[in-house]
N, C-alpha and C positions, 0 to 999 in steps of 0.2 A: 504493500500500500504506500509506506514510503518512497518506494522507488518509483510508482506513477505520478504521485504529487510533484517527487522533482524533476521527475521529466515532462509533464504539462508547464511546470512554473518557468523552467529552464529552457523549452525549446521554442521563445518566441524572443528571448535576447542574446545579444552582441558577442565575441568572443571575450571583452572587455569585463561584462557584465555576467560572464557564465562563469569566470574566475573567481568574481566577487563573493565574501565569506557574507551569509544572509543571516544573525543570529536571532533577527525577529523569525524569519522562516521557523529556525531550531525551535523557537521554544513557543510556537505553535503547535510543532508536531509533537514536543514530548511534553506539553499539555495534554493532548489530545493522549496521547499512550498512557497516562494517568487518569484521565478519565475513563478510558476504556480496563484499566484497571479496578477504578472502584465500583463501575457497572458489574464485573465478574466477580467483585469478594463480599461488596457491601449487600444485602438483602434489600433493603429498602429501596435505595437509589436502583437497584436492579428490577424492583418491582414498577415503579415509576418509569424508566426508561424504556423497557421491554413493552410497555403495552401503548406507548406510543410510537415504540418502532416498528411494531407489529400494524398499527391503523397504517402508518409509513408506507410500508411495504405494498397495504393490501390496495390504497390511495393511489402510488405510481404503477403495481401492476394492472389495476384499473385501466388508468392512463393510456397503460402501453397495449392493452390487447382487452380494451371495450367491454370487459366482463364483470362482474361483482362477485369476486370468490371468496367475502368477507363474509357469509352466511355458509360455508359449505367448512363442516370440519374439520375433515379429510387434511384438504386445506391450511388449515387453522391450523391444526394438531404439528403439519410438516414447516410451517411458518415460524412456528413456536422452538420445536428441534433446532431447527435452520439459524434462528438468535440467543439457541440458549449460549447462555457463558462459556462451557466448555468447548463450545462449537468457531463462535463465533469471529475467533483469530483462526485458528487452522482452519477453515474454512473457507479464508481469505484465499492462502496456499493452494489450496483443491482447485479451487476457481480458475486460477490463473486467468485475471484479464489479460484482456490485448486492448487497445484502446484503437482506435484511427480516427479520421480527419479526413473528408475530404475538401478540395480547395477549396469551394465555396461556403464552407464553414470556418475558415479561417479566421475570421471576426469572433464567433463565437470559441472556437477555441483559443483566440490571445485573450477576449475575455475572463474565460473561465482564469488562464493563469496568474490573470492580473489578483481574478476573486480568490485563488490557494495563495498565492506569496502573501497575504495580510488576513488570511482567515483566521478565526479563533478557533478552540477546539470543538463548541458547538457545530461550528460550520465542517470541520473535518468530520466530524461524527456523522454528521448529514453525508454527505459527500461519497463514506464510508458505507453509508446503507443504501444510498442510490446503485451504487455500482454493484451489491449484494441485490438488490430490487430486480436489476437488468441482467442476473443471473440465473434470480428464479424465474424469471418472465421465459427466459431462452433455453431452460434444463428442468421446466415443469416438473417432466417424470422422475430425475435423476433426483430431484428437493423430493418428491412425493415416497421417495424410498423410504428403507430403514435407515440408512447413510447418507452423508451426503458427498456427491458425487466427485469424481475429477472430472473438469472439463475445459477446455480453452473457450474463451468469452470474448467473441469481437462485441467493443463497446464502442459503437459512432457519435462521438461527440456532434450533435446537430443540436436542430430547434426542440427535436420531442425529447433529448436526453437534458437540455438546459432546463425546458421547463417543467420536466420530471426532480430537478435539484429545486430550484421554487419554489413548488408543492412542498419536499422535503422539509427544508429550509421554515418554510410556516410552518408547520407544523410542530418540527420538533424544539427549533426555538424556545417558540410559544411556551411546550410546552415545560421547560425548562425554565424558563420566563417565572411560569405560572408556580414550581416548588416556592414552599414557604420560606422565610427568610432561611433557618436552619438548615434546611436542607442544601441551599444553593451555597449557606458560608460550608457545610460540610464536603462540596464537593472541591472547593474553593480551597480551603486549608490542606485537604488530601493530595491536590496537588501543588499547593505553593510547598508543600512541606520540604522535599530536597533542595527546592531554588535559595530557599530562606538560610539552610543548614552553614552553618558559619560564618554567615554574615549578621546575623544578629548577635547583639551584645546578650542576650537571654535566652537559649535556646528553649525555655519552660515559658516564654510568651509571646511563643507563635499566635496565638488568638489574640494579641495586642493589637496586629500588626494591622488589624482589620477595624480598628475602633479611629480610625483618620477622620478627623474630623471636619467631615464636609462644608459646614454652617459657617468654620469660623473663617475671617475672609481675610484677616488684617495677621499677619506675623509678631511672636510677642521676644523675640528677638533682638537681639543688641546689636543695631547695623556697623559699629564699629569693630566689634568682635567676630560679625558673622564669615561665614565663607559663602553667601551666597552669591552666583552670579547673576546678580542683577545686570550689571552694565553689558553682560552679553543678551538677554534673554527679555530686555525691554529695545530691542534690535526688530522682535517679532511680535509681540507681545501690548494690550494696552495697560494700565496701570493696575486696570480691576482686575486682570488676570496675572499679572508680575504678581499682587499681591497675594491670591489665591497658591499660585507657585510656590512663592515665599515659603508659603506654610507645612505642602507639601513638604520642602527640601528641608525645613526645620523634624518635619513628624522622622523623617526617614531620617535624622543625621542624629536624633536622639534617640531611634530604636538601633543603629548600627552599627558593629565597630567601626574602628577610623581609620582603619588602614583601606576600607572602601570607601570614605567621604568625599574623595576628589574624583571619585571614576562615578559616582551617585550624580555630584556635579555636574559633570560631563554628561552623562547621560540626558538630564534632565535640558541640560544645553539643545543639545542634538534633538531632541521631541520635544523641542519649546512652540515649534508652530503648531503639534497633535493637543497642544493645552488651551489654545484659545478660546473663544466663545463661550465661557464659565463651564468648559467639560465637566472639570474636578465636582460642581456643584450636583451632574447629573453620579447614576448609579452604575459609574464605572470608575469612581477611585481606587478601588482592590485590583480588577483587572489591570492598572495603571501601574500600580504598585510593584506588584508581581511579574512585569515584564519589565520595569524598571530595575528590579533589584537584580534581575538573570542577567539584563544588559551590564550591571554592572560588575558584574562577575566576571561574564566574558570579556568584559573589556579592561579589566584587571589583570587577567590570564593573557591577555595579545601582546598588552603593552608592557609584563618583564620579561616576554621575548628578547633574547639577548639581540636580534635584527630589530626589533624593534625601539628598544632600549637605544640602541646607536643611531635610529630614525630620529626618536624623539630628541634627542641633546641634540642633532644636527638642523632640525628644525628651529628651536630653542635658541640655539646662537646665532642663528642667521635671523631673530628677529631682533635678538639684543645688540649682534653689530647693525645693525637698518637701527634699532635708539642710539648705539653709540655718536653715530657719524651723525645724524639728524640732531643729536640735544647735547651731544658732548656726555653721555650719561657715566663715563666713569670719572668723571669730576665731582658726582654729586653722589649725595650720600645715602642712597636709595639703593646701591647696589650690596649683596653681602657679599659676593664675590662675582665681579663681571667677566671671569675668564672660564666660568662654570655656568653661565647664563642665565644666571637667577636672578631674581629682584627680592626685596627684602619685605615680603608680607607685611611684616608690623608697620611700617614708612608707607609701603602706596597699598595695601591690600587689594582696590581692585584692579590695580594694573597687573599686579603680580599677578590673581586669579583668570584674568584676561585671557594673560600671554599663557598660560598652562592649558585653557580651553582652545586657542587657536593653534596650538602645538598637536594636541588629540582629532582635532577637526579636519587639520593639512594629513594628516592620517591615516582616519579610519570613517573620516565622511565619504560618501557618492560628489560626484560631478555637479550636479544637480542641487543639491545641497549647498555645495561652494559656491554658485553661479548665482543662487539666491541669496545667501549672504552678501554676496559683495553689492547685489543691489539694494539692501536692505542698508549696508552701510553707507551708500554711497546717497543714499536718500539723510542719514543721520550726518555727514559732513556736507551735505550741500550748500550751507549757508557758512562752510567753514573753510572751505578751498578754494582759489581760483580755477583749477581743472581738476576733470576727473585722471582718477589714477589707471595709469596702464594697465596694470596684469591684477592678479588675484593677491600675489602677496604684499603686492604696492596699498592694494584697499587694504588690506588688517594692519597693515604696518602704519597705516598712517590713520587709523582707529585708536590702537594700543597708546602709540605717540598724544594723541587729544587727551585720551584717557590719562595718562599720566603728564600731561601738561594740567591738565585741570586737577589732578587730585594733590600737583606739586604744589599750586597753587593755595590749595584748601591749610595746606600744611605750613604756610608762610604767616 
């Protein structure tokens, strides 16, 4: 199943972008492999999912072959076999899809891939039973067995297989939607639980992690102490939402150790435009969290890659020689040592957090990412330059440079 999803999500981009490491993709899929987990051990949740993947099923094979086989037992009884637990991954095995495409569904299938590389694990789950649905539709007899069968499964990604995931898609959402709050933080916790494992300062308040508090809007935080990046992230961002952020990056910098608080940072940088529009207010702060804190895992684990490690300082000094020659900055006292390319936290804090978010960004951002930034900044200095800046490193560098002319400033 993993190997279909990356090859829908993967066979409609660049050789550029088929390199590219996707760790929102990962921790989709092993979301979803914990879901599918606690559907096979948890009774409850197994009771609930199972009889709305069974309506699922009987809903698109409907769809696919104009019949109502939702009153016939027979049916029922081999429906039910077909998603018990034990069945239901080796299952997958037996099956062996094949997937195809022809040309003229080409739209629909860059779609679909566009909808796997950002699906959550509900949506895989879906996804997951379509392609099971379009299996018993095509091997009736072989489901109707005592067993279930092997068979090779050509699955044509057209209009009746899109809007067969749709159907899906409502449904079992919905119905997932519709568990009680317990139930949804139960499935919620079951899988944050390994993402969480070390990164929290308490491993006995995990169910803390979940009490983020949505209402409060304003940060109770000490701006001269904090480490937030505001001066990147009001770049994207309007004030009602910088402040909402704020809070976020406070709740997570008091639940975790601190050997993640600059890569939490960073994170929160990089999905500062998925925050806008008072999201955090709506009831996806936990999901926010939880792919928040894996990002910041993974990108803890990239960047003391010894290649990486010698990335980062090389990036690092080529912005502090761009302040040296610009401000003269190892004459000032700002530096704690400028031949190591550091700035001295305590004297400019947010220039210094600045230059550590543009070091991570030249990095392990996309194209696209960078392309928007620079017009974001180049929107923030326009009343501050005679022209605009040549290249990509020209715009941050003479961002960082404003940033610590005006915080030199504050300090006189």
């Amino acid at each position: 199943f993993t190997t279909i999803i990356c090859y829908i999500v993967y066979n409609n981009v660049g050789s550029e972008s088929l390199e590219k490491y996707r760790p929102e993709l990962l921790f989709n899929l092993i979301s979803f492999g914990k879901f599918i987990e606690i559907y096979i051990s948890d009774v409850e949740i197994r009771s609930l999912v199972k009889e709305s993947l069974i309506f699922c099923l009987f809903e698109i094979f409907q769809l696919k072959e104009n019949f109502d086989f939702s009153k016939n037992k027979n049916v029922r009884k081999a429906v039910e076999r077909f998603i018990d637990p034990k069945n239901i991954l080796n299952s997958m095995v037996n099956e062996k899809p094949r997937l195809t495409c022809s040309k003229k569904n080409d739209s629909i299938f860059h779609k679909l891939g566009n909808e796997l590389s950002n699906a959550t694990f509900e949506y895989f789950f879906v996804f997951f039973s379509v392609l099971k649905s379009d299996f018993f539709a095509k091997n009736f007899n072989i489901v109707l067995g005592s067993t279930v069968g092997s068979s090779v499964t050509d699955i044509n990604v057209d209009e009746s297989f899109q809007n067969s995931t749709k159907t899906a898609i409502n449904i079992l959402i919905e119905v997932i939607n519709d568990f009680d709050h317990d139930k949804r933080l139960k499935i919620l916790e079951y899988i944050s639980k390994p993402i969480f494992k070390d990164v929290l300062k308490n491993q006995s308040e995990l169910n803390t992690i979940f009490d983020f508090p949505r209402n409060r809007i304003t940060s109770y935080s000490d701006p001269k102490v904090s480490r937030f990046p505001g001066v990147f992230i009001e770049l994207f961002c309007q004030e009602a939402d910088v402040n909402r952020i704020n809070v976020l990056y406070d709740f997570l910098i008091e639940k975790t150790k601190q050997e993640y608080h600059k890569y939490i940072s960073a994170i929160i940088c990089l999905k500062a435009f998925c925050l806008k529009d008072g999201i955090l207010e709506q009831n996806k702060a936990i999901r926010i969290i939880m792919e928040f804190i894996f990002l910041a895992k993974v990108l803890k684990i990239e960047s003391e890659k010894t290649v990486n490690v010698n990335e980062i300082q090389k990036y690092r000094n080529a912005y502090i020689d761009a302040m040296k020659k610009a401000i003269g900055l190892q004459n000032m006292k700002y530096a704690i040592n400028t031949d190591t390319g550091f700035l001295d936290e305590s004297k400019v804090p947010r220039s210094s957090i600045l230059l550590e978010i543009f070091v991570l960004v030249d990095l392990f951002s996309n194209d696209e990412f960078k392309k928007f930034l620079n017009a974001e900044i180049n929107k923030k200095l326009g009343g501050n330059q005679n022209k605009m800046p040549r290249n990509s490193d020209q715009v941050k560098t003479d961002y960082l440079i404003y940033i610590f002319k005006h915080e030199n400033t504050l300090h006189k």
